[in-house]
MMTF fields as JSON, N, C-alpha, C and O atoms, coordinates in Angstrom:
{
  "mmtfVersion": "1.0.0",
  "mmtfProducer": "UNKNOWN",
  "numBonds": 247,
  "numAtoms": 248,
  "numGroups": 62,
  "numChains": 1,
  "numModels": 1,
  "chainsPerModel": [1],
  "groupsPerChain": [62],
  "chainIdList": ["A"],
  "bondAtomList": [4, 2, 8, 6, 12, 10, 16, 14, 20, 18, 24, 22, 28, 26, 32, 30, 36, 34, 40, 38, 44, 42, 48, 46, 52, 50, 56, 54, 60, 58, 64, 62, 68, 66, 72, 70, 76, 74, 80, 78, 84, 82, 88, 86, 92, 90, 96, 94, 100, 98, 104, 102, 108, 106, 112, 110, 116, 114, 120, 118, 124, 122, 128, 126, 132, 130, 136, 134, 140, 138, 144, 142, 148, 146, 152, 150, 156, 154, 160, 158, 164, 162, 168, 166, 172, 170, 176, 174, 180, 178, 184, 182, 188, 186, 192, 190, 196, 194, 200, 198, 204, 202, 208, 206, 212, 210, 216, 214, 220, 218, 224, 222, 228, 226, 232, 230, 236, 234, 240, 238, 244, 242],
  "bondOrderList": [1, 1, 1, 1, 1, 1, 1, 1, 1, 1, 1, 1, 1, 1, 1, 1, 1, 1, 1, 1, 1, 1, 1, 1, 1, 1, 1, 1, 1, 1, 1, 1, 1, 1, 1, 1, 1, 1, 1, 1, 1, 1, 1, 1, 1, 1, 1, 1, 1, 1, 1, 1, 1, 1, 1, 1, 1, 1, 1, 1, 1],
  "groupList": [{"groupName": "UNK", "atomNameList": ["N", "CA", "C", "O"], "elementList": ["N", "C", "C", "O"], "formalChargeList": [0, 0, 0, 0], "bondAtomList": [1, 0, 2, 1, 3, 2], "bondOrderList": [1, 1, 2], "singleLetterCode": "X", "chemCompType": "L-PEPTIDE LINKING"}],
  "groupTypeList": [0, 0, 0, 0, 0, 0, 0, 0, 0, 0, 0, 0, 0, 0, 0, 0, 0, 0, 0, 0, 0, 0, 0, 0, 0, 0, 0, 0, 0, 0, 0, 0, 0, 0, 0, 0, 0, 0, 0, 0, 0, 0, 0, 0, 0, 0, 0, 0, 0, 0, 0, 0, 0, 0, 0, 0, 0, 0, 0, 0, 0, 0],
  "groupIdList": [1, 2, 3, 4, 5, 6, 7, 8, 9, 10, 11, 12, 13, 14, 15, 16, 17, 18, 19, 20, 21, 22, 23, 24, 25, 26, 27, 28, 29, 30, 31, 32, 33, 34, 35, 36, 37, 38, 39, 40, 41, 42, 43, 44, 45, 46, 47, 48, 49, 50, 51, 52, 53, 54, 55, 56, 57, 58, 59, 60, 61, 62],
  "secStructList": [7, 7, 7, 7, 7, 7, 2, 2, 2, 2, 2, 2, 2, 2, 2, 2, 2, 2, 2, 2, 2, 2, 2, 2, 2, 2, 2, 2, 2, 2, 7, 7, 7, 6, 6, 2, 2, 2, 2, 2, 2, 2, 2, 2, 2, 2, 2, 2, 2, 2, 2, 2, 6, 6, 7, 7, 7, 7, 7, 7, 7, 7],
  "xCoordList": [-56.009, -54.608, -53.996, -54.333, -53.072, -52.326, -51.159, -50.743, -50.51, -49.844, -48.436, -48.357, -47.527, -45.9, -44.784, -44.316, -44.619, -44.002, -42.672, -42.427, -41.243, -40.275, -39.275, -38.856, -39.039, -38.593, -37.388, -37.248, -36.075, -35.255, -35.072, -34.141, -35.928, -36.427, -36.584, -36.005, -37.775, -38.241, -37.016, -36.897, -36.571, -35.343, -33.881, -33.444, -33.529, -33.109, -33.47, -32.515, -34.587, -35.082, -34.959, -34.276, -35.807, -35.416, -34.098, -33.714, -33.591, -31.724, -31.39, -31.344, -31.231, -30.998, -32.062, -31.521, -33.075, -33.704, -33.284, -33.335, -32.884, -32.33, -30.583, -30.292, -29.938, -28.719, -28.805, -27.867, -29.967, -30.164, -30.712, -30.854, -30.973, -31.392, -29.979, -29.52, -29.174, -28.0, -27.417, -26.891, -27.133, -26.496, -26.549, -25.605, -28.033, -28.576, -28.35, -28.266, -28.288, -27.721, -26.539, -26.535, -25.634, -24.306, -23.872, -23.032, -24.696, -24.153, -24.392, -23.738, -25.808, -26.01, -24.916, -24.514, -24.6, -23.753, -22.209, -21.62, -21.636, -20.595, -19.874, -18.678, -20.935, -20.483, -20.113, -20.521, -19.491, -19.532, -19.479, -19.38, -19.593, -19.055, -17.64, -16.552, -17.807, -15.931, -15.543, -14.379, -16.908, -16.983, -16.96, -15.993, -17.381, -17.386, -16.101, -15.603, -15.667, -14.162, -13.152, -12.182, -13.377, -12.302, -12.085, -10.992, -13.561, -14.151, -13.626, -13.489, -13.369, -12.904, -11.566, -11.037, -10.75, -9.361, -8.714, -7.526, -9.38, -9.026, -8.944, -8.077, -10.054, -10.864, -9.617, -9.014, -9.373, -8.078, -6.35, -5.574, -6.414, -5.055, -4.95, -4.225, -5.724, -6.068, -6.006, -5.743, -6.41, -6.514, -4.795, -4.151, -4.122, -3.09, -1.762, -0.911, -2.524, -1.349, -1.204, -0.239, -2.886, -2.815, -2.314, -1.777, -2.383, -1.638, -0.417, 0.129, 0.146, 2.073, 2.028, 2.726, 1.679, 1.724, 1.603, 1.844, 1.236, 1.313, 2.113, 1.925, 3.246, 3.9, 5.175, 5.753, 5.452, 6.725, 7.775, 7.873, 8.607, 10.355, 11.172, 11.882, 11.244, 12.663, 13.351, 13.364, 14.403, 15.897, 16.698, 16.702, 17.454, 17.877, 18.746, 19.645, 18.871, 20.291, 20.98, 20.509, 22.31, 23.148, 23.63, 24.242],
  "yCoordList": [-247.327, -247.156, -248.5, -249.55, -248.416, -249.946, -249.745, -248.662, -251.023, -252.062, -251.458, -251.298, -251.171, -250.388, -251.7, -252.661, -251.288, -251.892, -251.44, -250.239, -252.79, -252.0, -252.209, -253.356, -251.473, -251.687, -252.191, -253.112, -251.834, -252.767, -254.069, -254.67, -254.662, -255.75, -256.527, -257.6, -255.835, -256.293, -256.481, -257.535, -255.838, -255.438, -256.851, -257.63, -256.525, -257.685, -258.822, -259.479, -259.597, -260.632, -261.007, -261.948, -260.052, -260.289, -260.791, -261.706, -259.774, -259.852, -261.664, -262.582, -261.598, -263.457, -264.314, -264.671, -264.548, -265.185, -265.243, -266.267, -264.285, -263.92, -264.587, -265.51, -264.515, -265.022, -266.569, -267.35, -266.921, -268.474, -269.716, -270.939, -268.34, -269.284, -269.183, -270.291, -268.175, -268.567, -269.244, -270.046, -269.357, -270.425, -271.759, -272.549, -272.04, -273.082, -273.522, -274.706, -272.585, -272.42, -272.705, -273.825, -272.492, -272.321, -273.781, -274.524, -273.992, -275.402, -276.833, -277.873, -276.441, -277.362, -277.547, -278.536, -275.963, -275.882, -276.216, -276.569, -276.021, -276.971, -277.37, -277.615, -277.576, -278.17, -280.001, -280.628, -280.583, -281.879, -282.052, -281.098, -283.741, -283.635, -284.11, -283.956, -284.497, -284.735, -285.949, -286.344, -286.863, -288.484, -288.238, -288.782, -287.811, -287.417, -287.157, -287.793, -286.195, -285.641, -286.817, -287.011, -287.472, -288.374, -289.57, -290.086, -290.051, -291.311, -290.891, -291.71, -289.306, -288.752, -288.903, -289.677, -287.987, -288.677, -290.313, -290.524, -291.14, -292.198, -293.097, -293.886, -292.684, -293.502, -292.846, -293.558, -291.603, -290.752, -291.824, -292.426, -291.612, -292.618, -293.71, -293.697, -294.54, -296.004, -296.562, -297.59, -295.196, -295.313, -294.914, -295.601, -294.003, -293.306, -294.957, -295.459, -295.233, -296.565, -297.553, -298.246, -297.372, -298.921, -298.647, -299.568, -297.267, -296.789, -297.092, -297.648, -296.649, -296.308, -298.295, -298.572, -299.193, -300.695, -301.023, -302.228, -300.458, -301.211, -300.635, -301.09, -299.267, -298.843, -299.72, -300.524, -299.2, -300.05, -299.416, -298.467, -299.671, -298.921, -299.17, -300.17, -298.651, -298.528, -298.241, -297.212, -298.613, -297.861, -297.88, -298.977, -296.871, -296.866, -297.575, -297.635, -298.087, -298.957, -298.356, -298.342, -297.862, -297.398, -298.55, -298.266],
  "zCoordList": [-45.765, -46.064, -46.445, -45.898, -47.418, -47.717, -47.095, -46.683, -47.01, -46.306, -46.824, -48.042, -46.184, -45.994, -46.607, -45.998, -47.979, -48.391, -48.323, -48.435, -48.044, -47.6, -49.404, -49.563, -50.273, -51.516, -51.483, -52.288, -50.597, -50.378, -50.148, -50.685, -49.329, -49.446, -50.185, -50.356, -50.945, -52.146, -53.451, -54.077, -53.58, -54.349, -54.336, -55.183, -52.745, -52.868, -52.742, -52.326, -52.912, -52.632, -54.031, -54.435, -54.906, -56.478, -57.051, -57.78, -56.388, -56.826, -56.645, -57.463, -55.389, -54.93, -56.044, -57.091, -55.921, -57.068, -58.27, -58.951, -58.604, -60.369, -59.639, -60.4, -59.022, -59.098, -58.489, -58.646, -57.81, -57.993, -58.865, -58.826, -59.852, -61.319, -61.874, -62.151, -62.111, -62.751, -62.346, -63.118, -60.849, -60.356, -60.613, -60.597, -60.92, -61.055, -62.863, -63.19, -63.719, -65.063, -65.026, -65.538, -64.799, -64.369, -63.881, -64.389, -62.727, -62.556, -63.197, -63.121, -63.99, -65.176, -66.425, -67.038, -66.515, -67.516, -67.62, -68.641, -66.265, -66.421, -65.519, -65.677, -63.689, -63.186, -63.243, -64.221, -62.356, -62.826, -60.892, -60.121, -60.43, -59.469, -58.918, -59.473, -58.15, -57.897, -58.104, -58.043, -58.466, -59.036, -60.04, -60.572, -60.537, -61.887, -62.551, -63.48, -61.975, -62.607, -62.304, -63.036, -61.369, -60.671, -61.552, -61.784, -62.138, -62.871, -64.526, -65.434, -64.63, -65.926, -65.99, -66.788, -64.937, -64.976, -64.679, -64.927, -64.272, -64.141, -65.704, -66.078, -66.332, -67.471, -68.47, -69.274, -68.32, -69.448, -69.116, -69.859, -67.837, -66.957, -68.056, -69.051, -67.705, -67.877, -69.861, -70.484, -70.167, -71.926, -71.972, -72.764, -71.292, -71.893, -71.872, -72.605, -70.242, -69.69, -70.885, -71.208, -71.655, -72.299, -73.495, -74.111, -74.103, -75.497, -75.604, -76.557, -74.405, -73.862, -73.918, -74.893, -73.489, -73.687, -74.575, -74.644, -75.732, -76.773, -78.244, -79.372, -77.784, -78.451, -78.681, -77.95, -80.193, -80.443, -80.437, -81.215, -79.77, -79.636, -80.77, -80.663, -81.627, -82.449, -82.533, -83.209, -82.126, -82.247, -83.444, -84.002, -84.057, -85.418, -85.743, -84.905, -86.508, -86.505, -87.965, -89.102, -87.432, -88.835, -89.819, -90.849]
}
């Protein structure tokens, strides 16, 4: 006689595997980490500060 396979089991074990490769897709695809994002908004800050410094004000003169 063979060995009592339980298909639920089996079933979901598959399931989790197949949703820990997407996960794993998923987080290649567009996670970042929180250095990351932090090192992104800082680097955006820092360009916007130095743009706004070197604008010229004109005021109209009639």
């Amino acid at each position: 006689m063979g060995n009592v396979i339980n298909l639920n089991r089996f079933r979901k074990r598959a399931e989790r595997e197949a949703s820990a490769k997407q996960a794993d897709a998923n987080r290649a695809k567009f996670g970042r980490t929180k250095a990351a994002r932090s090192a992104e908004e800082t680097r955006v800050d820092q360009a916007k500060e130095h743009l706004d410094q070197h604008r010229i004000d004109r005021e109209e003169q009639p």
